[in-house]
C-alpha positions as CSV (number, residue, x, y, z in Angstrom):
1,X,149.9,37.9,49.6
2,X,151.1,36.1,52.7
3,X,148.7,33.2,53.4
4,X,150.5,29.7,50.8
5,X,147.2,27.9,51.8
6,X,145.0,30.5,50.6
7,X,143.8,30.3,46.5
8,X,143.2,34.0,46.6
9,X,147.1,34.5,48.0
10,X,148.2,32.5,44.7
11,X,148.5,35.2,42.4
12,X,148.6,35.7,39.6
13,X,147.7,31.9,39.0
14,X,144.0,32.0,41.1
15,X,143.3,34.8,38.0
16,X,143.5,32.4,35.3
17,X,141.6,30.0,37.1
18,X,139.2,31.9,38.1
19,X,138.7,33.6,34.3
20,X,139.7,37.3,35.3
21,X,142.4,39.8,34.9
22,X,144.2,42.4,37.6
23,X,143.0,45.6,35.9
24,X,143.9,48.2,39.3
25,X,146.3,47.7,41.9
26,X,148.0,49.8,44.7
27,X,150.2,48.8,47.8
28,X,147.5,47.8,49.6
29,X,144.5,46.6,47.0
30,X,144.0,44.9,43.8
31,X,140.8,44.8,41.2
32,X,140.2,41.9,38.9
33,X,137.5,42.0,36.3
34,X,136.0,38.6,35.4
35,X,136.9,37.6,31.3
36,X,135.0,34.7,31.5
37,X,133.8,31.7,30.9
38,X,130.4,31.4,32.1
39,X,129.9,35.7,32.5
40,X,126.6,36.9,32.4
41,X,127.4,40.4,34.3
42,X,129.4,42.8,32.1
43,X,132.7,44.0,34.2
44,X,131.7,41.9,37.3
45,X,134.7,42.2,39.4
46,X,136.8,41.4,43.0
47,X,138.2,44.0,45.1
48,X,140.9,42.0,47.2
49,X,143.4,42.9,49.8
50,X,147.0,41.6,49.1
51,X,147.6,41.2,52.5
52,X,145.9,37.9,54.0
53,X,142.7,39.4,55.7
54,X,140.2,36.3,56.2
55,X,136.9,37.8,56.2
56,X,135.3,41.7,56.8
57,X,135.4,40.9,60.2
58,X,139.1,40.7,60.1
59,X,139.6,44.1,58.3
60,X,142.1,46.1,60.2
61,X,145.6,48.1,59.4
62,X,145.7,50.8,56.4
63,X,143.3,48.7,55.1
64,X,140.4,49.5,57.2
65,X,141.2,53.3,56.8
66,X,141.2,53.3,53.0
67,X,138.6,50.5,52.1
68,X,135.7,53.3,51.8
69,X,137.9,55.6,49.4
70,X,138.8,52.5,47.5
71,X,135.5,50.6,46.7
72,X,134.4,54.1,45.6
73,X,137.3,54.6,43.3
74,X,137.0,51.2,41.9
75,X,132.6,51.3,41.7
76,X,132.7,54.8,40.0
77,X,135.1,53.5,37.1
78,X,132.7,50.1,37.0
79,X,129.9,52.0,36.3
80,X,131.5,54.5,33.9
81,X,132.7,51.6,31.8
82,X,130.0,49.1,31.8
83,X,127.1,52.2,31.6
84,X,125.7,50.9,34.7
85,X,122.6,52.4,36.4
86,X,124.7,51.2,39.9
87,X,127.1,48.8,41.6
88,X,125.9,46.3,43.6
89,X,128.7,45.3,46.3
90,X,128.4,41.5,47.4
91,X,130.7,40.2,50.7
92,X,130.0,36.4,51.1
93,X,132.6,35.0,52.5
94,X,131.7,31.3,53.1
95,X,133.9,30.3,50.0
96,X,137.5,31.1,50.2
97,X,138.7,32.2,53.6
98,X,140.4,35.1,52.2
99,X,138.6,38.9,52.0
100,X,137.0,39.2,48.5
101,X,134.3,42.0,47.6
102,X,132.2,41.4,44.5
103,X,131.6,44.7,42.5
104,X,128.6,44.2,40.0
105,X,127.7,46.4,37.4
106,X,124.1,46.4,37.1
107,X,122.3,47.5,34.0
108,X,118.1,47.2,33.1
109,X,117.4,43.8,32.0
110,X,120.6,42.2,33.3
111,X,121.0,38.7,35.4
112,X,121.4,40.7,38.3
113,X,119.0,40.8,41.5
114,X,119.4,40.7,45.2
115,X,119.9,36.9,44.3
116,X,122.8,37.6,42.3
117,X,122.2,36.2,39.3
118,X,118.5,35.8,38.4
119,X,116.6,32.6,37.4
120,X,118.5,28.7,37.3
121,X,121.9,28.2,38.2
122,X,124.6,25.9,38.2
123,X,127.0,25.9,41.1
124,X,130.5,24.5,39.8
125,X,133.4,23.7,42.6
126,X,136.8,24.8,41.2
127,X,139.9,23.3,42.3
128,X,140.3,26.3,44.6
129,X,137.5,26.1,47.0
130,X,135.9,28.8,44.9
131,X,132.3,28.5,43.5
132,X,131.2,29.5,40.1
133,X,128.0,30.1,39.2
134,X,126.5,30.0,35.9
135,X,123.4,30.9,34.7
136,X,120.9,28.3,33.0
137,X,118.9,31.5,31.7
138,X,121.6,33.8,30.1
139,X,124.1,33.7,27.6
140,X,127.7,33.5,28.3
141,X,128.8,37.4,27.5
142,X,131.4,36.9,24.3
143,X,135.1,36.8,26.2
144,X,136.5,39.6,23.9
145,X,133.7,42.0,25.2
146,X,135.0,41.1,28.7
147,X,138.3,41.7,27.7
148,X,137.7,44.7,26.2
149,X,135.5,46.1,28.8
150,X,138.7,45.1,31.7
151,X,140.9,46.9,29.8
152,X,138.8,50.4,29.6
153,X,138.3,50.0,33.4
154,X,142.2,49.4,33.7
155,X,142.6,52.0,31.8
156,X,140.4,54.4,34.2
157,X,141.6,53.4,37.2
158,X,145.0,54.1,36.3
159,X,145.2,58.0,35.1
């Protein structure tokens, strides 16, 4: 991480405020998984360069060559551990100026929809620039579930 401005080049302090853990990394990619508080999406997760890329637009270098490879590596393992029906793949990018992909497992009656998280929301600005968003309409998943779910897909992704 090369960017001392950016939160998402302040690792591995931005994990712990943001609530998730590195469960895959290589030389030129990491995977967090979201532990919580405030989760809703079982093994909802960030695929990150650790090189300062800004935005999708910016991709370029090894990164641009192995991205495809990657998100497919990191989404199969996802669904495998969360029993997903698919992975939705969110790129917003307004937040933190610093390439983030959000990997969602997506199961049948979850808080997922092309909205991201279905029903009421409550938008929280963290110290960061980051925003968290938590549902009015479903429970906060138990942490050690999280926890346990992060460590199978840690576990997966590194065989």
């Amino acid at each position: 991480m090369d960017a001392p401005d950016c939160g998402l080049c302040r690792v591995p302090e931005i994990d712990q405020e943001l609530g998730r853990t590195e469960v895959w990394s290589d030389h030129l990619w990491r995977l967090t998984t979201s532990i919580g508080p405030g989760d809703v999406t079982l093994g909802f997760s960030y695929l990150e360069p650790k090189r300062h890329i800004p935005h999708i637009e910016d991709l370029d270098g090894e990164e641009s060559t192995t991205f495809g490879t990657v998100i497919a590596h990191c989404s199969q393992a996802l669904k495998h551990a969360t029993n997903a029906q698919r992975v939705y793949v969110y790129i917003f990018g307004g937040g933190i100026p610093h390439l983030h992909v959000h990997l969602a497992p997506h199961r049948e009656g979850d808080a997922l929809n092309d909205a991201l998280i279905k029903g009421e929301f409550e938008e929280e600005q963290l110290p960061s620039g980051a925003i968290a968003y938590r549902s009015k309409d479903f429970l906060e998943l138990p942490q050690q579930e999280s926890i346990s779910t992060a460590q199978i897909i840690r576990e997966l992704l590194n065989q």
